[in-house]
N, C-alpha and C positions, 0 to 999 in steps of 0.2 A: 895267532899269539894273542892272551888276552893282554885285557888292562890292570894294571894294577896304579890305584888310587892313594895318594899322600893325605895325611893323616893332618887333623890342625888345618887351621883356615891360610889363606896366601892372600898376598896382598900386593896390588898394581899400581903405580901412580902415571896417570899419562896426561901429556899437554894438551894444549890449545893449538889451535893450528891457524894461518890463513891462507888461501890458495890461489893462485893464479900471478898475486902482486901486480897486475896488471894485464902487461901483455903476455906473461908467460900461464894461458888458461889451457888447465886440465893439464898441467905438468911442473910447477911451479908451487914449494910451499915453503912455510917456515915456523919452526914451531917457537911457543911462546911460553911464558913460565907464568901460566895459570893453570891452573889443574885441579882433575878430579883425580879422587881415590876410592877407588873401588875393591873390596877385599868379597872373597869367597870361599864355601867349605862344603867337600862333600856329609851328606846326609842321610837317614837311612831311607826317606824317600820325600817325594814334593820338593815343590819347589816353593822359594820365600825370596823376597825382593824388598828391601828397607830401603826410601829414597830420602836423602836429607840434603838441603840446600835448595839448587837452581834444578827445578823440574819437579819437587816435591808437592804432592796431591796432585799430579799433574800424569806423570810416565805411570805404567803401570809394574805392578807389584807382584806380576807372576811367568811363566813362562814365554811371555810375549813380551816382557823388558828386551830391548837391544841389545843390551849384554848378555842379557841370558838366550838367546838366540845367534848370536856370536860365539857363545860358548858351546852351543849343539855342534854350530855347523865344526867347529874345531876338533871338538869330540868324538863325531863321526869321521874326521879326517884319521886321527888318532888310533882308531879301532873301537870304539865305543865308549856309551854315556855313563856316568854314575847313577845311582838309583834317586838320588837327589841331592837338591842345594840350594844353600843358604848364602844371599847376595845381599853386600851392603853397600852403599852408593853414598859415596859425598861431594856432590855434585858443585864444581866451580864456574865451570864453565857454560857461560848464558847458552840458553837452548833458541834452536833454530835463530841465529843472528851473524851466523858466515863466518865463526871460529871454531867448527869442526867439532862441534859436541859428538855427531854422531857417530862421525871417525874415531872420534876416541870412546866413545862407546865398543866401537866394536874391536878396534886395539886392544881395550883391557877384556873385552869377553876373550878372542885369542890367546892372549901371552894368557890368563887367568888357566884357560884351561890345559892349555903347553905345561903349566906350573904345575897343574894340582894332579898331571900323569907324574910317575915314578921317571919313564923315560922320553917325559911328553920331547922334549928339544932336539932329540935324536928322533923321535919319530917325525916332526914336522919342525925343520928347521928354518931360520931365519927369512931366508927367502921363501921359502913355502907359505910361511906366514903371515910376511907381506902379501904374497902375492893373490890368500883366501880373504886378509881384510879387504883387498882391492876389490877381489869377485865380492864382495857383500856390500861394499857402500857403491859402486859401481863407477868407479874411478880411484887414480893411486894416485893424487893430487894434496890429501890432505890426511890419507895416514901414511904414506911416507914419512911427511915430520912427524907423523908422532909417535910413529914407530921409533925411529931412527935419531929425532932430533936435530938442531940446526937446520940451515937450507938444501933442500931436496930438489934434487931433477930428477922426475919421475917419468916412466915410458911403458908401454903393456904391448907384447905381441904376441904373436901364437907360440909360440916357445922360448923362454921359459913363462911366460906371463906377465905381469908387472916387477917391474926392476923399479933401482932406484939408488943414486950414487947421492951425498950426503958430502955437503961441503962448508967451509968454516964463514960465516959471516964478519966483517970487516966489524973490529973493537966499537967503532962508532954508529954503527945499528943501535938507534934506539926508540923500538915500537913505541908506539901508543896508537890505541885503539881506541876509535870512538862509538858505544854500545846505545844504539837508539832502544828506547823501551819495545819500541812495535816488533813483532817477530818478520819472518822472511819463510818462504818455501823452495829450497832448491829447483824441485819440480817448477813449480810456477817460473823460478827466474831460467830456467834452461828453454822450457815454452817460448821467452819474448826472443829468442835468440834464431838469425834467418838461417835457412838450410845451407847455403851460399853466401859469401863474401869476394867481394872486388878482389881481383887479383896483387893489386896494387896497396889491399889494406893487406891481406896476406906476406905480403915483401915486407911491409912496414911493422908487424909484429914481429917477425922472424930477425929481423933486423935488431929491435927494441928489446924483445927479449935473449937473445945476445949477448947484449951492451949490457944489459940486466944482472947478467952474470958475471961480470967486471964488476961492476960497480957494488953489487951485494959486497963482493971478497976483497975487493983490492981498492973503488977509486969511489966512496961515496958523495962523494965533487958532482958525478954523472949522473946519479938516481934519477932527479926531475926530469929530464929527456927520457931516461933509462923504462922507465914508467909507465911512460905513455902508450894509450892503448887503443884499438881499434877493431878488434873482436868481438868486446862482448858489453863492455859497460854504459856506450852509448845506447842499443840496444834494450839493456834495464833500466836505464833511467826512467824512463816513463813510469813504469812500475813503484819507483823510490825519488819521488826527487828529493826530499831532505835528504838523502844519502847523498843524489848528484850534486845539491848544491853545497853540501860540505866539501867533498872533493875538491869543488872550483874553487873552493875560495881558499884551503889549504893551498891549492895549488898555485894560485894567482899570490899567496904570498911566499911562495919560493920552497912550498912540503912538499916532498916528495911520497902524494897520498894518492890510496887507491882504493876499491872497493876491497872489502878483505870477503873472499871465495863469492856465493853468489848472493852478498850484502844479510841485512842492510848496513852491518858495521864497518865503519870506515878505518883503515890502517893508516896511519903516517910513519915514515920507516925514519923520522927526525922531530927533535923535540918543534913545535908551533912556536912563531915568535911571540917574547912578553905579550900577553893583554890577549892575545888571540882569543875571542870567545865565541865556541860551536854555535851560541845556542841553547834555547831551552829544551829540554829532554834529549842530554847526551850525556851519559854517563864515561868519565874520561880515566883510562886506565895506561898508565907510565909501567910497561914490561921489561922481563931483560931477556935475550932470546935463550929459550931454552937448547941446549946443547948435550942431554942425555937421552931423550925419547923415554920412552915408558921402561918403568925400572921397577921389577918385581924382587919382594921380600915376602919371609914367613910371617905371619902374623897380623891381626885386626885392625881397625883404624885407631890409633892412638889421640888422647885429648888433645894434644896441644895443635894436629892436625886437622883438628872443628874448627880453626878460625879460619872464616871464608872469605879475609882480606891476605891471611899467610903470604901466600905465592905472589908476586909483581910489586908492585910502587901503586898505589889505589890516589889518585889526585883526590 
């Protein structure tokens, strides 16, 4: 059965994400209400990649953009590619700094090319879709949220593949993220991480992230113990200490903060007491947790969605 392709450009808006919140790594995310918008249109052939914002002169402008490579493998799911396309990028969300730019890269390449099939969402539906973004970023930790929105508990086995249940965060969740200028390498921060863990740090995550999942939905009283973690961030610290050290001192004054995915941006899941001050070079963004995931419509990036403070509370 061929494909038959929609006419006029589509247009995707997906969050920001952060993953693990502690002790719940490689299953654990939440997504956040900064975003990029990314819109696409078949063409009669090539391919074209416009980047504007965070990543600009930076990502590349042709068929090795992550979107547009998200959008193959989609494609190919599908029954096959267009003869070309036309990709615009308005990029919100800081690149490589532990809030899932490249999960949502590859979210809006998926839902993008789900859209631009006549019966793309019948051919590859929801969970199929999760579960190819997960095969592409190599974990379903942080497009969960942003597939989905809100808090995710995510899990991947040999059938169906990555799953992912989607649950309401407690009114009093209120992120802020702290954005160090220096970028981060997931690769490199999985590197510092041992093949093995103490049996006893094991219990102690299992335990923590748990309680984790109380406290996100029902008892945010909990979070600081809730938090705590034993996995993976002691671990990267070496790699990041201004990350470590922001942590400890959020922490030591009663935040319940953590590395957000695999740094170096720190999460605080509560506002910092008056006067609290990170530091020089930390860019301090007050969010509200996003609760739709990526939400596609017809049509181009509209002006009023160029302003690249739009989305969250920018301190």
């Amino acid at each position: 059965m061929g494909v038959e392709f929609v006419s006029g450009p589509v247009r995707v808006r997906v969050p920001a994400t952060s993953a693990n919140l502690g002790p719940g790594f490689d299953s654990l995310g939440l997504a956040l209400a900064l975003y990029d918008d990314v819109s696409a249109e078949v063409t009669a052939g090539g391919c074209r990649v416009t980047v504007t914002g965070q990543g600009a002169g930076e990502l590349p402008t042709d068929e090795t953009h992550l979107v547009v490579r998200a959008m193959f493998a989609a494609f190919d799911a599908l029954g096959g590619r267009p003869p070309g396309l036309a990709v615009e990028c308005l990029n919100r969300i800081p690149q490589a700094r532990g809030l899932g730019s490249s999960s949502a890269a590859i979210v809006a390449g998926v839902q993008l090319a789900r859209a631009l099939v006549v019966d793309g969402p019948d051919r590859l539906d929801d969970a199929a879709a999760l579960d190819l973004a997960a095969a592409l970023e190599g974990h379903p930790d942080n497009v969960a949220p942003c597939l989905l929105g809100g808090f995710t508990i995510a899990w991947s086995g040999a059938a169906p593949g990555a799953r992912a249940v989607t649950l309401a965060p407690a009114d009093q969740i209120r992120p802020v993220v702290f954005v160090p200028e220096e970028r981060g390498l997931t690769a490199q921060a999985r590197a510092a991480l041992p093949a093995t863990v103490p049996h006893g740090d094991a219990a102690f995550a299992a335990g923590r992230a748990a309680l984790l999942v109380h406290a996100l939905t029902h008892d945010p009283a909990l979070l600081l113990p809730a938090t705590e973690d034993r996995l993976h961030q002691d671990y990267r610290a070496p790699g990041m200490p201004a990350t470590a050290a922001l942590v400890a001192a959020l922490r030591a004054a009663g935040v319940a903060a953590v590395v957000s995915g695999a740094g170096p941006t720190v999460l605080a899941l509560s506002e910092p007491p008056e006067g609290f001050d990170p530091g020089m070079g930390w860019a301090v963004l007050r969010l509200l947790v996003d609760v739709a995931g990526a939400q596609v419509d017809r049509g181009t990036l509209g002006h009023a969605e160029r302003d690249p403070v739009a989305a969250g509370r920018k301190s």
